[in-house]
SENUVEX-469831 format. One record per residue (C-alpha): x, y, z; residue in three letters. Coordinates in steps of 0.25 Angstrom, whole numbers, padded with zeros to 4 digits. Example, Ala and Ser with C-alpha at 12.3 -4.5 7.8 and 13.67 -1.06 7.14 Angstrom:
<r <0049,-0018,0031>,"ALA">
<r <0055,-0004,0029>,"SER">
# end
This chain:
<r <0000,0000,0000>,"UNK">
<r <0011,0010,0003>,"UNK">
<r <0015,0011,-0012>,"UNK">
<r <0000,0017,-0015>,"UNK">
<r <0001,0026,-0003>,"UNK">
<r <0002,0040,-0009>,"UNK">
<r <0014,0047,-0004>,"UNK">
<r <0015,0062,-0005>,"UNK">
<r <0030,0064,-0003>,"UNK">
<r <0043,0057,-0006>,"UNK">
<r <0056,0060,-0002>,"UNK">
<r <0067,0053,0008>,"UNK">
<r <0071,0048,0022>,"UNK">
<r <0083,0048,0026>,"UNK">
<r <0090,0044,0039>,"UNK">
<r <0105,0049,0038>,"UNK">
<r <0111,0044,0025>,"UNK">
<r <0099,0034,0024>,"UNK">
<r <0088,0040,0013>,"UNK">
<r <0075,0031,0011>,"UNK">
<r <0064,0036,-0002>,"UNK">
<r <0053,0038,0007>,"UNK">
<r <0038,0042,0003>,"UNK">
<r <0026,0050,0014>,"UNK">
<r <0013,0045,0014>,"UNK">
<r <0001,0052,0022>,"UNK">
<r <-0002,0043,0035>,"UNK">
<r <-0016,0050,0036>,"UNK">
<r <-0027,0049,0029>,"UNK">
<r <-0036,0058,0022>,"UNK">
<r <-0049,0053,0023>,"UNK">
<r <-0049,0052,0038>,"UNK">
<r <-0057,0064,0039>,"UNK">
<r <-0070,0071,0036>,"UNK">
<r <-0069,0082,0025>,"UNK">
<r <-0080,0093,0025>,"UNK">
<r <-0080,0105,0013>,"UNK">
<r <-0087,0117,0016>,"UNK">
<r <-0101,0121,0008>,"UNK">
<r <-0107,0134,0009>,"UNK">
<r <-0121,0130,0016>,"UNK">
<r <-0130,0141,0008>,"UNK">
<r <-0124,0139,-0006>,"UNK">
<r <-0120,0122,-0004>,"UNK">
<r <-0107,0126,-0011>,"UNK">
<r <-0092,0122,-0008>,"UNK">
<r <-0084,0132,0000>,"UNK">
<r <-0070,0134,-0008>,"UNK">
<r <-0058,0141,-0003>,"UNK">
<r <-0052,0151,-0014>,"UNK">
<r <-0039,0156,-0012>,"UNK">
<r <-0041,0171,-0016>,"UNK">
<r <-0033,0185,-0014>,"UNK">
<r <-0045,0197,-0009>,"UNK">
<r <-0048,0205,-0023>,"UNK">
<r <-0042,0195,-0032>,"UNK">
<r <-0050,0181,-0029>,"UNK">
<r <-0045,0168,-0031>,"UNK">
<r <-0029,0164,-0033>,"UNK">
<r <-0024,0155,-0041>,"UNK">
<r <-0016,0143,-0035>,"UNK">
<r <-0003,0148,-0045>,"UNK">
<r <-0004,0162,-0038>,"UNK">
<r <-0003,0157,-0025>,"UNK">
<r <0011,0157,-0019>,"UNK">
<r <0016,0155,-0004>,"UNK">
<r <0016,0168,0005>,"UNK">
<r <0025,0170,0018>,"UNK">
<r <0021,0182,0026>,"UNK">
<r <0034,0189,0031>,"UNK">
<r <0026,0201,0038>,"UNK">
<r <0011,0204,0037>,"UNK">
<r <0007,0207,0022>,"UNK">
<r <0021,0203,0016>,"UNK">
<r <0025,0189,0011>,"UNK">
<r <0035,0181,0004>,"UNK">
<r <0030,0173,-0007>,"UNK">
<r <0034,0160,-0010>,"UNK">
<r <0033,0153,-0023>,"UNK">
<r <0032,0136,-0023>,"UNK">
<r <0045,0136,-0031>,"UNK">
<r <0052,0142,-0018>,"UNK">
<r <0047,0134,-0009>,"UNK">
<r <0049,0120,-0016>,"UNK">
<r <0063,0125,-0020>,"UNK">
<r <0067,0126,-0004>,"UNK">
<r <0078,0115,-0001>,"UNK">
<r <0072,0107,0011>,"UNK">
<r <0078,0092,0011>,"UNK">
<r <0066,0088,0019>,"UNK">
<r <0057,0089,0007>,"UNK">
<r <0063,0075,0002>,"UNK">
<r <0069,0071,0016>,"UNK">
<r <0066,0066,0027>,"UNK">
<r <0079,0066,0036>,"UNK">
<r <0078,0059,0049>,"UNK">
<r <0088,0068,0056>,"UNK">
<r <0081,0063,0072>,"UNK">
<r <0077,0051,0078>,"UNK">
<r <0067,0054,0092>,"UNK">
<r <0060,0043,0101>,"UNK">
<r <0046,0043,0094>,"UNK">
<r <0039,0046,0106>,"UNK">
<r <0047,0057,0108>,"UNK">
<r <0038,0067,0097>,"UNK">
<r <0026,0072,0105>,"UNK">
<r <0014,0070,0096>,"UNK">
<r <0010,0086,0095>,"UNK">
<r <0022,0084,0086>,"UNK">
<r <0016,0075,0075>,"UNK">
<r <0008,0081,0063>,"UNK">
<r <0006,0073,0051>,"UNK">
<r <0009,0057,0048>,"UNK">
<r <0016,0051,0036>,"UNK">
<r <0019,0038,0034>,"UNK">
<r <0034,0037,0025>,"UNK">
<r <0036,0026,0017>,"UNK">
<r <0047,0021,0007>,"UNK">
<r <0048,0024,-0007>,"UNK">
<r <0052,0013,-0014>,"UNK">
<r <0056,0000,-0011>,"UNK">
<r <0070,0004,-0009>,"UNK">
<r <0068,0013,0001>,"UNK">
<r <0059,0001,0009>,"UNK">
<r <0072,-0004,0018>,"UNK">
<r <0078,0009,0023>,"UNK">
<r <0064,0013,0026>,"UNK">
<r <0061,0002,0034>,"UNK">
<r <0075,0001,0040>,"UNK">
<r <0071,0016,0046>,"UNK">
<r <0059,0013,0051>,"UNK">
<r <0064,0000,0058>,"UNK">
<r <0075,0009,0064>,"UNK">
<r <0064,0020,0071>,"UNK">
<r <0055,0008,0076>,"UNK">
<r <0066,0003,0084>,"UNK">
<r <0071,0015,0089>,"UNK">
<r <0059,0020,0092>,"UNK">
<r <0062,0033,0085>,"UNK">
<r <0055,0042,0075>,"UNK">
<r <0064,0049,0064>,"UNK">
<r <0063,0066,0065>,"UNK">
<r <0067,0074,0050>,"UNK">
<r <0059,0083,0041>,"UNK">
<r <0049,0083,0030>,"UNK">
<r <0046,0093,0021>,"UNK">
<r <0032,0092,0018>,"UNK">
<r <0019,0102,0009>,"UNK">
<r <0030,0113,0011>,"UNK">
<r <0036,0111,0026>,"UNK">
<r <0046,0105,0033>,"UNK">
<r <0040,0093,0044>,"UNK">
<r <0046,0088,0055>,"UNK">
<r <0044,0072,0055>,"UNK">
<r <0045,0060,0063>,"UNK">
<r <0046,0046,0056>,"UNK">
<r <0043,0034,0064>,"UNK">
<r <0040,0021,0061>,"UNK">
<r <0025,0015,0058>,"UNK">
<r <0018,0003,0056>,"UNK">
<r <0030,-0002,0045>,"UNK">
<r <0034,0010,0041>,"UNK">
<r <0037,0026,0045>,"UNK">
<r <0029,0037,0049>,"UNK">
<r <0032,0051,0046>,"UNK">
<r <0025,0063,0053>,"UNK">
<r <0027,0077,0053>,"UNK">
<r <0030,0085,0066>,"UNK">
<r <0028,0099,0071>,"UNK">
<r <0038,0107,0073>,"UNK">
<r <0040,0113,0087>,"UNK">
<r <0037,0126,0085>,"UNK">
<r <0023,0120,0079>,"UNK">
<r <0019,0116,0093>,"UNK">
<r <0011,0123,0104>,"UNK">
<r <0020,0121,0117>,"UNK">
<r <0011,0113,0126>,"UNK">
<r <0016,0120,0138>,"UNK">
<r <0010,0134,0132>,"UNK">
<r <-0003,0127,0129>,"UNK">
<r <-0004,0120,0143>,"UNK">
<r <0004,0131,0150>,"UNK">
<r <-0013,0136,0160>,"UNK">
<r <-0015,0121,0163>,"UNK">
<r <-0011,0118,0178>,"UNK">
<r <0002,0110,0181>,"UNK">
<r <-0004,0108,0197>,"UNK">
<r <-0005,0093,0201>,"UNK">
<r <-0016,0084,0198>,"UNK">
<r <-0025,0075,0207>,"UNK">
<r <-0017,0062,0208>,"UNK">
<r <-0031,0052,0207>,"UNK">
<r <-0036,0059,0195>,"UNK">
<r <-0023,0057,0188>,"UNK">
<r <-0023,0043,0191>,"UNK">
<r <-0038,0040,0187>,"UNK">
<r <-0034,0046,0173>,"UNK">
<r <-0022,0037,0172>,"UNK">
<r <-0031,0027,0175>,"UNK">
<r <-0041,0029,0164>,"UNK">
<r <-0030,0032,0154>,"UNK">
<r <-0025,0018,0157>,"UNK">
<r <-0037,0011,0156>,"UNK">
<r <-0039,0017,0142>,"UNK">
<r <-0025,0015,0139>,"UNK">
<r <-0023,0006,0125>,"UNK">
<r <-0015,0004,0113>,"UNK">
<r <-0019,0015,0103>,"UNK">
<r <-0028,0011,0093>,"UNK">
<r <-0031,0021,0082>,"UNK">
<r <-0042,0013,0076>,"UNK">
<r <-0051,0012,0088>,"UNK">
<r <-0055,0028,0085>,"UNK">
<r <-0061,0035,0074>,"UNK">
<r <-0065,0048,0070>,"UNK">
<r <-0079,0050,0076>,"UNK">
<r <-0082,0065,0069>,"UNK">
<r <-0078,0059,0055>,"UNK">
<r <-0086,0048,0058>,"UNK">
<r <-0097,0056,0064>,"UNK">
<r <-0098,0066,0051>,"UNK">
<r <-0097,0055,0041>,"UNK">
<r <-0110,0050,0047>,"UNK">
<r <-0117,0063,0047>,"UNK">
<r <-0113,0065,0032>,"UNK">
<r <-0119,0053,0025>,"UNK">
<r <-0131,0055,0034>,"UNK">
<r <-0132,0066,0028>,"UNK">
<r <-0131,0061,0014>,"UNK">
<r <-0141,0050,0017>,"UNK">
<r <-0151,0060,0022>,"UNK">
<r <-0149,0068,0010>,"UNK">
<r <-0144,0079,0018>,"UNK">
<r <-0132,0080,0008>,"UNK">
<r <-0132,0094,-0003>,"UNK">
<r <-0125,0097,-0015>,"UNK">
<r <-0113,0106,-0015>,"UNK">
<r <-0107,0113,-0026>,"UNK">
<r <-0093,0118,-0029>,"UNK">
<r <-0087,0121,-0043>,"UNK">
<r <-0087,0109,-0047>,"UNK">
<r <-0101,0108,-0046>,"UNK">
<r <-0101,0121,-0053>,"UNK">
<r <-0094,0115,-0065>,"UNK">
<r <-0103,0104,-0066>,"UNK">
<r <-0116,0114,-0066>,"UNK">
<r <-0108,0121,-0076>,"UNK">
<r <-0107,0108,-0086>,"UNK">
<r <-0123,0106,-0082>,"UNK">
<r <-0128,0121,-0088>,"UNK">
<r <-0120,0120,-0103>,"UNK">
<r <-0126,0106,-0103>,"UNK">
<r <-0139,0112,-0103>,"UNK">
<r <-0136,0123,-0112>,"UNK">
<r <-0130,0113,-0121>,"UNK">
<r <-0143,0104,-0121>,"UNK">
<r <-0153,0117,-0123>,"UNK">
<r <-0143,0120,-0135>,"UNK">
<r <-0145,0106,-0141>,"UNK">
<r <-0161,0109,-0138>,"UNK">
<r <-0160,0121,-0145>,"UNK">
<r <-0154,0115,-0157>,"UNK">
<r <-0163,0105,-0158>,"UNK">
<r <-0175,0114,-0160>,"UNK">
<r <-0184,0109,-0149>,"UNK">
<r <-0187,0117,-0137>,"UNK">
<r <-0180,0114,-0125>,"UNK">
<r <-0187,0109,-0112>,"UNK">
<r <-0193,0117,-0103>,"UNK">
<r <-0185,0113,-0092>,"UNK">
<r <-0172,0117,-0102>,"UNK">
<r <-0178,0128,-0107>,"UNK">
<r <-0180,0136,-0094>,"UNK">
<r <-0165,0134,-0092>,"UNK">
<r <-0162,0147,-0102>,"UNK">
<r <-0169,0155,-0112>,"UNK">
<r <-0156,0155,-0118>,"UNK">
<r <-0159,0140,-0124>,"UNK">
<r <-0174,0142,-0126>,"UNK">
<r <-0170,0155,-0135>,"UNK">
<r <-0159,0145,-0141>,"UNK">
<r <-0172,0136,-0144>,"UNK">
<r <-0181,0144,-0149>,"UNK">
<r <-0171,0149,-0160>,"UNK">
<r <-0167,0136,-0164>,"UNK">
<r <-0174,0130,-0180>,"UNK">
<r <-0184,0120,-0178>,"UNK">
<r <-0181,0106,-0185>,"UNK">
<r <-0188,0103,-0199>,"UNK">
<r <-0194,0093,-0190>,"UNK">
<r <-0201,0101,-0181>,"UNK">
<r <-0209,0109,-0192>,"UNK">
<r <-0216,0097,-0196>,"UNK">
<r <-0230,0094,-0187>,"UNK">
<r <-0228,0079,-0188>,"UNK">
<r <-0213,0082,-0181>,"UNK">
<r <-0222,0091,-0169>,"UNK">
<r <-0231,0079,-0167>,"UNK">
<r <-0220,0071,-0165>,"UNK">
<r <-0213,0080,-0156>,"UNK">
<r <-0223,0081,-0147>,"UNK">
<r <-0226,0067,-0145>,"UNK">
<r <-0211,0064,-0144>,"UNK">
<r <-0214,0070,-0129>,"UNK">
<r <-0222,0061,-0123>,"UNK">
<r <-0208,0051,-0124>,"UNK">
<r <-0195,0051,-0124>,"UNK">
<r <-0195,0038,-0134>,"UNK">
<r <-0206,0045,-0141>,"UNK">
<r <-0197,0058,-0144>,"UNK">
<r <-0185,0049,-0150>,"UNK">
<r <-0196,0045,-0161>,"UNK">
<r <-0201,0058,-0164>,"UNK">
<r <-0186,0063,-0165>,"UNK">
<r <-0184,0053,-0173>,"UNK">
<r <-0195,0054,-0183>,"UNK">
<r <-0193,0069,-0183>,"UNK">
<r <-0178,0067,-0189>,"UNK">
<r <-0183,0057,-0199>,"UNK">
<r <-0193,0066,-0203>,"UNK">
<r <-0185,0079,-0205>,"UNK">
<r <-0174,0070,-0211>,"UNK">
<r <-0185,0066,-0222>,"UNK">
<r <-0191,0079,-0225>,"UNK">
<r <-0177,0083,-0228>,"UNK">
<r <-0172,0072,-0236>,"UNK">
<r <-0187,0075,-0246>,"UNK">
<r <-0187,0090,-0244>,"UNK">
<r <-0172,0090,-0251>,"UNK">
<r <-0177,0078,-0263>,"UNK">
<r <-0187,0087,-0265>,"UNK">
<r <-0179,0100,-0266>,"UNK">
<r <-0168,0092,-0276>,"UNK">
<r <-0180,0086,-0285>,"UNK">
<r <-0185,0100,-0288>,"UNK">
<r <-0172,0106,-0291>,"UNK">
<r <-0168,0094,-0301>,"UNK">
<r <-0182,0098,-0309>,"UNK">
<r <-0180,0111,-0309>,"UNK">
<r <-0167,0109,-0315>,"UNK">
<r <-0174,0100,-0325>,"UNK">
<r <-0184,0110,-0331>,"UNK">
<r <-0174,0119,-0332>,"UNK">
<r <-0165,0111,-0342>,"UNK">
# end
């Protein structure tokens, strides 16, 4: 499975003079929570976010560039050929330069999980030989990672039968827990009440099992969704791309009142009302050969009372227009061969 597992960088790890090909891979996944859109409640459409400058409206992604702010009002602009051009060996490295007991990192440090894996079966031993290595020392591995455009501190331990990369804070990231907790009292406690809580945390002490808990609220809103849908409680939204559709829907219809038009019958009522644009565009129209003749009318109107019915009449009306040509011209050619005749 680890070949189809999608890695979103590449690069190297290297311990000393040892330099394994080694590959990232997200250790989360996406779909564990519930996604909401926003939808403007009067208008049932999708709220969008535009990036825009006041008196100029929406920018373009191409005009947008990167902007420090030395001093209120004044920035330095930074283009992406700058940034990609800055010369950090952790953007392909990852340099083990400390090894620390993996107990020793306090858990406000961790941010992200990764799971690193070889790339390519030649990398396979050295990769494994590591790993082996930090089980039985009981150490995790400390370097840097570049990573979406800064530099990470990580921690690389093993897991299950390969390694786990997260990224850390930095210190100066983290809120000292002495400020934050400095009002709390430091007097002592009651001795029986410390030890009755001992005692209940020991009888719900256990080995820790992930599995055992899920995420209620997810759980909880996914039921109130398809509730919804089953009650019929659901609505249609629109955004642009619904617009798009609505806009394929109208030059359908004007395309099928054009073909009406052409035709020479009127258009339906219902067709009609749409525009006075395709009625005008009917009533202008020639009528058929066809059409002028009574028998054609009669047929006309009986074709309504079926749609099997109107196929015939259609028919018989092209046959018939068909014929009157075909002896309307015999008869024009005939009379022009016996004038000529007299004539001689």
């Amino acid at each position: 499975m680890a070949a189809g597992v999608r890695s979103f960088w590449k690069g190297h790890l290297r311990l000393s003079l040892v330099t394994i090909p080694v590959r990232l891979v997200s250790a989360a996944k996406a779909d564990g929570s519930v996604a909401f859109h926003q939808v403007d409640r009067k208008s049932r459409q999708r709220v969008r976010y535009q990036k825009v400058v006041p008196g100029q409206g929406e920018v373009e992604k191409d005009d947008i560039v990167r902007g420090y702010e030395v001093e209120p009002g004044n920035y330095v602009l930074l283009e992406d050929e700058e940034l990609d051009a800055l010369k950090l060996e952790t953007r392909h490295t990852i340099e083990l330069t400390q090894f620390v007991d993996a107990c020793e990192i306090e858990p406000i440090y961790f941010d992200r999980p990764y799971y690193l894996l070889p790339d390519g079966e030649v990398a396979e031993e050295g990769y494994r030989v590591i790993r082996q290595a930090l089980l039985e020392e009981r150490k995790a591995g400390i370097g840097q990672l570049t990573l979406r455009g800064k530099e990470n501190l990580v921690a690389l331990t093993p897991s299950g039968a390969g390694l786990l990369l997260e990224t850390l804070r930095y210190a100066e990231e983290i809120k000292a827990a002495e400020e934050v907790f400095s009002e709390l009292g430091r007097d002592p406690l009651p001795a029986d009440l410390v030890a009755m809580a001992k005692s209940l945390i020991e009888s719900r002490s256990e080995a820790f099992d992930p599995t055992a808990y899920e995420n209620h609220y997810a759980r909880a809103l996914r039921d109130l969704v398809e509730e919804k849908v089953r009650t019929g409680k659901s609505v249609a939204v629109g955004d642009e791309r619904t617009k798009e559709t609505g806009a394929r829907v109208v030059d359908f219809m004007e395309a099928l009142r054009r073909s009406v038009a052409a035709s020479g019958k009127e258009p339906p009522q219902n067709a009609a009302a749409g525009g006075a644009a395709g009625k005008r565009r009917a009533e202008r129209a020639p009528p058929r050969a066809a059409q002028t003749r009574p028998g054609a009318t009669t047929q006309s109107k009986t074709a309504s009372k079926g749609k099997a019915a109107s196929k015939t009449a259609s028919g018989a009306d092209a046959g018939a227009a068909k014929a009157a040509g075909t002896k309307a011209t015999g008869e024009r050619k005939a009379a022009q061969k016996s004038a000529r005749r007299k004539a001689s």
